[in-house]
Every structure is written in structure tokens, then in C-alpha cells.
N, C-alpha and C positions, 0 to 999 in steps of 0.2 A: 687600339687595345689597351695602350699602356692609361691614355685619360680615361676609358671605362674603366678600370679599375680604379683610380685614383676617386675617380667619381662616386664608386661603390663605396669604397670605405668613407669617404666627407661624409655619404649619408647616413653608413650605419654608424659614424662617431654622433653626428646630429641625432638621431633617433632613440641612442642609447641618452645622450646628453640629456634629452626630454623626458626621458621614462625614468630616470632615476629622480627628477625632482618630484615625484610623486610618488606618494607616502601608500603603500601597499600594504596586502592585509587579508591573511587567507582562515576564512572559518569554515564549518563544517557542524552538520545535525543527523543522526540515525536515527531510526523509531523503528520499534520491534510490536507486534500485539500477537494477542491470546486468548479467546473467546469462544461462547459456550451461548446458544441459543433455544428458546423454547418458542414453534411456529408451527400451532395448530390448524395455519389458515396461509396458501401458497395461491398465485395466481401465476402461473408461467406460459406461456408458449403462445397467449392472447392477450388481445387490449379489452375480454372482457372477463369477471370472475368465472368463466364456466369450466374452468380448469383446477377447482379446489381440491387440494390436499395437505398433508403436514409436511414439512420441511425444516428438520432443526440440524442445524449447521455447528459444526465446533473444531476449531486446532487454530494454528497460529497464520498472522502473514505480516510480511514487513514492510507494510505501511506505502506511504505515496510518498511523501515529502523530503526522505535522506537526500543530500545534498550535499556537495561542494563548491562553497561560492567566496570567490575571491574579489574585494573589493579597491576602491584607491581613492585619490583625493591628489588635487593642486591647487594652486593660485594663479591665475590671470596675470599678468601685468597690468591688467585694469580693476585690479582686484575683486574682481568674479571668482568666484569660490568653484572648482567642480569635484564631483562628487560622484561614483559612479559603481554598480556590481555588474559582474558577470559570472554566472553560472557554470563553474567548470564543469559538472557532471551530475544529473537529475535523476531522482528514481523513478518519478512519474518518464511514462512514453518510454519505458525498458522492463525486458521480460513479459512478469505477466501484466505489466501496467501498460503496453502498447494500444490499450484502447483508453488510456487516460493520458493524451497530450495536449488538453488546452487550461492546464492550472499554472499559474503566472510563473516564470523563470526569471525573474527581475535580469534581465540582459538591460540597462538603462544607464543614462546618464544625466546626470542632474548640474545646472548652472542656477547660482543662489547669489543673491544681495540685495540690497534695500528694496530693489525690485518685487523681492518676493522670492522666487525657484520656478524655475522652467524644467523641464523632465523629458526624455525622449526615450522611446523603447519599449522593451517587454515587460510592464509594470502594471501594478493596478491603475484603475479609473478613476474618478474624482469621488465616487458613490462609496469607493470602498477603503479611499483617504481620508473619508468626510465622517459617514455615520456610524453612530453606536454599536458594537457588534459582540457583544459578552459570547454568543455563540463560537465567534471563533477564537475570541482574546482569555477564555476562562480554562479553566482545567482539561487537560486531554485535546483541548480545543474542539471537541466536541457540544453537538453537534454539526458543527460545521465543516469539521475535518473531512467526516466524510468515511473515514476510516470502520463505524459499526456496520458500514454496508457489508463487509466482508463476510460477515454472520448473519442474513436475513437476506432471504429472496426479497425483493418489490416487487410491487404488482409492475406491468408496461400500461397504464394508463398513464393519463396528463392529469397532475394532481393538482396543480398551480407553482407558482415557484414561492420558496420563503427567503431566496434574496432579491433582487435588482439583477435587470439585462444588464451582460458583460461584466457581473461583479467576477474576479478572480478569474478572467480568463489571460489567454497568451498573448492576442491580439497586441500588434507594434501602436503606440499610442503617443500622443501630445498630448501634456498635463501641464497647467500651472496652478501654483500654488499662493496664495496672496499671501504675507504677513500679518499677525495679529494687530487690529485698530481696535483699544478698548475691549476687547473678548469680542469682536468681531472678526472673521477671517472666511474667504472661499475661496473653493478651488473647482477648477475647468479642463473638462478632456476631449481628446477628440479620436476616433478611432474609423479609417479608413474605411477597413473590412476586416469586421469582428471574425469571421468566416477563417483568418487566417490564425492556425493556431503554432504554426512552425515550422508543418509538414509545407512540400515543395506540393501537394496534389490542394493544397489550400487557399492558394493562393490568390484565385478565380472568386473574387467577392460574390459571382451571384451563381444561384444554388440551382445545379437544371430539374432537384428533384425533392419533393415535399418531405419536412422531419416524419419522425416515426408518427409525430403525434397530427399530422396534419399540417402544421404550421410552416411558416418560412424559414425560420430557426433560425440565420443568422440575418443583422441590419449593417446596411454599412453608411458612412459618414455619420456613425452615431454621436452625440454632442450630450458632456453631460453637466452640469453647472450646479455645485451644491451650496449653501450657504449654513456656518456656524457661527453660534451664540455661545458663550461661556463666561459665567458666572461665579463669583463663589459667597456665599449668605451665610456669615457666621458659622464658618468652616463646614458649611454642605456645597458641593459643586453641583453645577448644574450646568449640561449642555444641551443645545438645542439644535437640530438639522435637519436643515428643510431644502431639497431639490428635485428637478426634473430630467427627464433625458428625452433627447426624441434624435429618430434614427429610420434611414429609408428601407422601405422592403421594396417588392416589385412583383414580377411576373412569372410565373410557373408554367412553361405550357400554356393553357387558355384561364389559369387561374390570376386574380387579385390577390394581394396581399394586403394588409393593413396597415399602415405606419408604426413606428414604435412613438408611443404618447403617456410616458411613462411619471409617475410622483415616489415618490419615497421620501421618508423623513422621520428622524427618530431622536428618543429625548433619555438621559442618562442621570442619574442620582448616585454622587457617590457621598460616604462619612467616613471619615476613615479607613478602616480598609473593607468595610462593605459598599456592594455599586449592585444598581439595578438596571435598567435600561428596558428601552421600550422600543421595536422597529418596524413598520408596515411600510410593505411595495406593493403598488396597484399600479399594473399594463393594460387595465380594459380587455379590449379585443385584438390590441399591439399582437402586429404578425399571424394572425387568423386569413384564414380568406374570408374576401368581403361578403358581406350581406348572407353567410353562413349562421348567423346564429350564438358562433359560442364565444367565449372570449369571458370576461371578469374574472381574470385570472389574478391573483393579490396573494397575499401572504403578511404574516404579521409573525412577531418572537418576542418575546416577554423570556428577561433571564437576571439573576441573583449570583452572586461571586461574595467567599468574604475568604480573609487571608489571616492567617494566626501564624507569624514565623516562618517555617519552610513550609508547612501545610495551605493547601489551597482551596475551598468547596465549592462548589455550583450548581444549577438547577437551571434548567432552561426548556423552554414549551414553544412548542412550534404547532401553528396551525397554516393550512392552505386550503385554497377551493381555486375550482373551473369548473365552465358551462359547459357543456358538449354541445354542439350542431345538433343533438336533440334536444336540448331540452334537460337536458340532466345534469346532476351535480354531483363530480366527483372532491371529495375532500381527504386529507392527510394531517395526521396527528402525530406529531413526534415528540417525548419526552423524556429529560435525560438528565440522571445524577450523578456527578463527577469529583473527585478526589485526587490530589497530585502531589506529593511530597517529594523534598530536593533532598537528596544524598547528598549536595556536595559537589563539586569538579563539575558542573553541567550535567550531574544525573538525573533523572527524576523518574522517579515509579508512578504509575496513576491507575486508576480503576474508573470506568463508566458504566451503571444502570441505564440500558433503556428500556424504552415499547412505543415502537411503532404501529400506525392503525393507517389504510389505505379503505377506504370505500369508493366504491364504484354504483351509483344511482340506489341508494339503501343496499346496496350489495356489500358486504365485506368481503375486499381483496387482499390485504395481507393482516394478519395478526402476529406481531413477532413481541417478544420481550427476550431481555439476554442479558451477558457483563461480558466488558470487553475491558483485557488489561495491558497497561502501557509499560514499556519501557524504552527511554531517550536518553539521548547523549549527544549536548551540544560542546564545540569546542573550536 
């Protein structure tokens, strides 16, 4: 009894001994919004528009993304750098976000040196360390935040996607990261089973039952490999990314599935403190059932940012399409103008203009326009 104890304590003197050389570091973000919709045009309860009516939406809700996350840092005795967050407490997958738990919780840890950086964990993908993304990096982080949904029905059709499979999800992942050669640099990931997003009922990589939309919805051993170019021409920047991903689907019952056969790549212009950017994902028929028909499903976003002091503006345009197993094209149009000024201490107030447009085979499924307003606090 008396060596187990003796034992207990060597260890937790070692343990503590270890944890204190590591430089720790706790932050923390809220977001509050407030918004007010005008939607002439609702599709609910189907995947097709015959359920049209108005639907305008207005009061407040408190966002996805508040967060407390605690990070750290050491040194190797081989001088390997590590680097690491963990997510004390998510607003996504609580309350009324329980049906939003696969947006990334960076649970990771990162080892860095001449090597480059290795990564392990609940982190983004290589798609989403690589390419241009003013949607989500510009004011409000709109539209990619995701946040104006709260104010506008969508339609349930399959609209196409406007990012990359597995961009920002939860999925436990292997990423590395190269070092910059000459404004050269790529980075590679690799995710088991996208399918898992946290929950313990996710875990089971493969799906016994088709997404809403028909599809397989998640791949697993997905693989994703991007490659950047960066420039800068008498003081205009210029980056360039170019990569692919492919990922297995499989079988449904007596269904095929399609493989993921994915490109994405996008090209960035900044001057100062204006940038524009340019982004298109094309999947084909990735995760359709075979010889069905539909599939070209892409997306592309075109967005503008410019910064005068604490003020920040932006403008960004989102288009998408898919084929239907008939023969038809449904398309989605989102556009959005955004404004975000810093109080100070990690305050900042914002406002977002949008209007959304959902059609379904010349049908329109949602018409929404609205403003949605921000308030954050990081610290």
C-alpha cells in the first residue's frame, strides 16, 4: 500500500513537473445577432416548391461559434515545437444548436520544425488551410458563418455546395503543412470517417441510410492535397490554389455510391487594404448513386473586403447548381453586404445585407432578402 502511494505521488510530482513547462493561455469569443427578414417565397415541408407561401422571420439568437478555448505550447528536447487548442466549451451541439455538431472544435495538436508542421485532431482540412475564403475571413464572417440562416426559411432541395467536401467540419483528421520554398507551400490531410462528427452515434463510418438529398453524404479515407503560389508585383499580392480531394463512398442497401472526385482552387488579389478573391468547388457526381443521372454539383464565390482603421466592408456573391436524377437544375444565389466596426477591448458591432434566391427546375423556392446585426466579444 505504502509503494502505491509513494508511486502515486512520483507520478503526479512528474505530471505536474511536465504541465508547468508549458506556456498556457485561455481565450474566449460571444456573438449575439438581431435580424429582420422580408420572404415573399417559402418552400417547407417538401423537396419540391409546391408548398409556397410568405415567411418573414425577425428577433434575435446567439449565434454558433461562442466558445472557450484554451490553448498551450512546449519544446521538445529535440527541438520540436508543440502547439496545441482544446476547446473548453462550444455553443454549437448546445441548446438550440444540437442539431449543429459538426463545425470544427479545433481539439488538435500541432508539432512544427524545419519539417514543416504536423497536426492531429479536430481541425480543419487542408482545403480549408489552403484556399481563399473572404466569405468567411471578411466582416460578420458572412456569408459563410452561416449565422443569416436564422432569419430565412430554405428551401430542402439539393442546391449544390459553395464550399468543398469536409470543408469546417468535426471529423478527427492528419494534416501537414509544408514550409514556404520561394512562395511555394502545400498542405495534406487525411480523414478516416468524415461521418464522425463527435457524437459517440457517429462513429460507424459507413451510413445504413441515404442523406435527405439522396446522396451518401459522408466519405471516408478522404485525402486532401492543396498546392499555394504567392507572390507579390510591386506591392499587389497575389495567391494562387490549386487542389483535389478524393474519398470513398460505398453501399446503401442495393444502392452504388460514387466516389468523391473532387478540384477546387482559388486565386486572391490584395493592395493594401483592399483583397478580392475568387473560389470554385466542382464534385461532379461525387456521392450520387451510380448511373442515376444527377450529380455537377460546383459552386463558385467572388468576394471584395477593404478596411479603413476600425471599419471593415465587404460584398460577396455566391452562386451554386445541381442536376437532379431528372434532369433538372436546381441553382442558389446568395448575396451579401457587410460592415463591422471595433469598439475596442475585442468589441465589434457589424451589420449584414442579404438575399437569397433558391430555384427548383425554373421554379422559385425561396426568395428571402433581410439585415442581420452583430454583436461580438473576443477575449
Amino acid at each position: 500500500m505504502k509503494k502505491t502511494i509513494l508511486l502515486g505521488i512520483f507520478a503526479l510530482a512528474f505530471s505536474f513537473n511536465s504541465a508547468v513547462k508549458a506556456e498556457i493561455s485561455i481565450s474566449g469569443y460571444a456573438e449575439f445577432f438581431a435580424g429582420s427578414a422580408d420572404q415573399p417565397t417559402a418552400s417547407v415541408g417538401a423537396a419540391t416548391p409546391a408548398t409556397n407561401h410568405a415567411q418573414d422571420k425577425s428577433g434575435m439568437d446567439n449565434g454558433t461559434y461562442t466558445r472557450l478555448t484554451a490553448g498551450y505550447s512546449s519544446t521538445l528536447d529535440s527541438g520540436i515545437n508543440i502547439d496545441g487548442t482544446m476547446s473548453l466549451t462550444n455553443r454549437d451541439c448546445q441548446g438550440d444548436k444540437t442539431d449543429n455538431c459538426n463545425v470544427t472544435n479545433h481539439n488538435f495538436i500541432t508539432f512544427s520544425g524545419g519539417f514543416g508542421a504536423i497536426s492531429v485532431g479536430e481541425r480543419f482540412a487542408a482545403g480549408a488551410a489552403m484556399l481563399s475564403r473572404l466569405t468567411a475571413s471578411g466582416p460578420t464572417a458572412e456569408p459563410d458563418g452561416g449565422n443569416i440562416g436564422a432569419f430565412y426559411t430554405g428551401g430542402d432541395g439539393n442546391y449544390g455546395r459553395v464550399n468543398e467536401v469536409n470543408y469546417a467540419d468535426n471529423a478527427v483528421k492528419v494534416m501537414y503543412s509544408s514550409n514556404v520554398y520561394s512562395g511555394f507551400s502545400f498542405a495534406a490531410s487525411y480523414a478516416p470517417n468524415t461521418r464522425n462528427t463527435g457524437l459517440a452515434s457517429t462513429r460507424n463510418g459507413q451510413p445504413t441510410a441515404a442523406a435527405t438529398d439522396g446522396g451518401f453524404g459522408n466519405f471516408n479515407d478522404l485525402i486532401s492535397v492543396f498546392g499555394k503560389y504567392a507572390l507579390d508585383i510591386d506591392g499587389i499580392g497575389v495567391e494562387l490554389v490549386y487542389g483535389q480531394q478524393m474519398g470513398n463512398a460505398g453501399r446503401i442497401t442495393t444502392v452504388d455510391y460514387n466516389d468523391l472526385d473532387e478540384t477546387a482552387y482559388s486565386a486572391l488579389v490584395t493592395y493594401g487594404n483592399f483583397a478580392i478573391d475568387y473560389r470554385k468547388n466542382d464534385q461532379g457526381n461525387s456521392g450520387r448513386p451510380k448511373n442515376d443521372g444527377s450529380g455537377n454539383d460546383e459552386g463558385t464565390s467572388i468576394c471584395a473586403t477593404y478596411t479603413m482603421g476600425n471599419l471593415g466592408l465587404g460584398a460577396c456573391s455566391l452562386e451554386s447548381s445541381f442536376t437532379t436524377s431528372s434532369n433538372t437544375t436546381n441553382t442558389g444565389e446568395t448575396t451579401t453586404f457587410a460592415a463591422q466596426y471595433s469598439l475596442g477591448g475585442g468589441m465589434s458591432i457589424g451589420a449584414t445585407y442579404f438575399d437569397v434566391e433558391q430555384v427548383e427546375n425554373s421554379v422559385v423556392a425561396t426568395d428571402a432578402d433581410g439585415i442581420m446585426t452583430m454583436l461580438s466579444v473576443g477575449f
